[in-house]
C-alpha positions in Angstrom: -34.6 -9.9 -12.7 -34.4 -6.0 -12.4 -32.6 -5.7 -8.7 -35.0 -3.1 -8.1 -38.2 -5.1 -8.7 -38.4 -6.8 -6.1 -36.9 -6.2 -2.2 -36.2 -10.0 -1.8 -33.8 -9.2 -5.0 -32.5 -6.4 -3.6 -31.3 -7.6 -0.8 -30.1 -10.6 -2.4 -28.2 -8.4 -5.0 -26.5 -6.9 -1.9 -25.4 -9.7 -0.1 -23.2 -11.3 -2.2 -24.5 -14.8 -2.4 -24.5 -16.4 -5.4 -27.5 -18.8 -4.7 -30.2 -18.7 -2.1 -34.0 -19.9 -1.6 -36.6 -17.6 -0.9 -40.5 -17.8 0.3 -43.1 -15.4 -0.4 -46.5 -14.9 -1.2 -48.2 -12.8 -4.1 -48.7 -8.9 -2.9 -52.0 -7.8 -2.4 -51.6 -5.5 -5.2 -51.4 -8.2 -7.7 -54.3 -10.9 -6.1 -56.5 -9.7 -9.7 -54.4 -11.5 -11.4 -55.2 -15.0 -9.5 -59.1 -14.6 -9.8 -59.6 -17.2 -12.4 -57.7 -19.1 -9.5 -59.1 -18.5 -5.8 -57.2 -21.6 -4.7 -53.6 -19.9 -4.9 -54.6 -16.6 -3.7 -53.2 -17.2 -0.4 -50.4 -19.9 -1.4 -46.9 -19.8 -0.3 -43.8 -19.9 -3.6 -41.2 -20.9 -2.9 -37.6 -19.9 -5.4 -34.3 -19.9 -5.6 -31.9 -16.9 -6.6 -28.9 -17.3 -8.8 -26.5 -14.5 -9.8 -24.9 -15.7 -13.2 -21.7 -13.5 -13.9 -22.1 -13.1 -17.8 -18.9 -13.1 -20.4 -19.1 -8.9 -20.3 -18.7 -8.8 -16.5 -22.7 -8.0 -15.5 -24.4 -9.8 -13.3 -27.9 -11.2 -13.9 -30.2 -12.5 -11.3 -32.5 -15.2 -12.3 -35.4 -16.8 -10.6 -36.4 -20.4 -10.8 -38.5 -22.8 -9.7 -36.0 -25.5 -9.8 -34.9 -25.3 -6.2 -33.2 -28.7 -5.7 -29.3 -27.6 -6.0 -27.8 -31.4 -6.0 -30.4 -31.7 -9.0 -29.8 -28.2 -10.7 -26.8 -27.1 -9.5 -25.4 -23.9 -9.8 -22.6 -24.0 -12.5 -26.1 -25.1 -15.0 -27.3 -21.7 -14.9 -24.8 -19.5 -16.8 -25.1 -21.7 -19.6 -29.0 -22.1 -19.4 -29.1 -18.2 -19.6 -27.2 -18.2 -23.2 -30.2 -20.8 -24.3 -33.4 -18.7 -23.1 
């Protein structure tokens, strides 16, 4: 994710963490996109933030639905990154 696309990211980009779970529901600007599906307009999401350090020294910050971290734990993601 682009750390300015999103202020939750942003923030999270800033803090240093290198995993954390966030809640949030779609912006009222983007509710057209759910109107085949009137039943999630107002749903919460919840999703976890990972900053991955890649080989070159960047930093990527990916955004999953897999939220249990005993189940998915961190160290996965670098190497699920090289497989997208």
């Amino acid at each position: 994710m682009k750390e300015d696309w999103w202020l939750e990211v942003k923030k999270f980009s800033e803090s240093g963490a290198r995993e954390k779970i966030v809640t949030f529901k779609l912006p009222s600007k983007d509710r057209d996109k759910l109107k085949d599906f009137p039943g999630m307009m107002n749903q919460t999401i919840r999703c976890r933030l990972i900053r991955v350090e890649l080989e070159n020294g960047e930093k990527e910050i990916l955004c999953t639905s897999l939220i249990n971290q005993k189940k998915y734990p961190y160290e996965d993601f670098a190497g699920l990154y090289h497989c997208r």
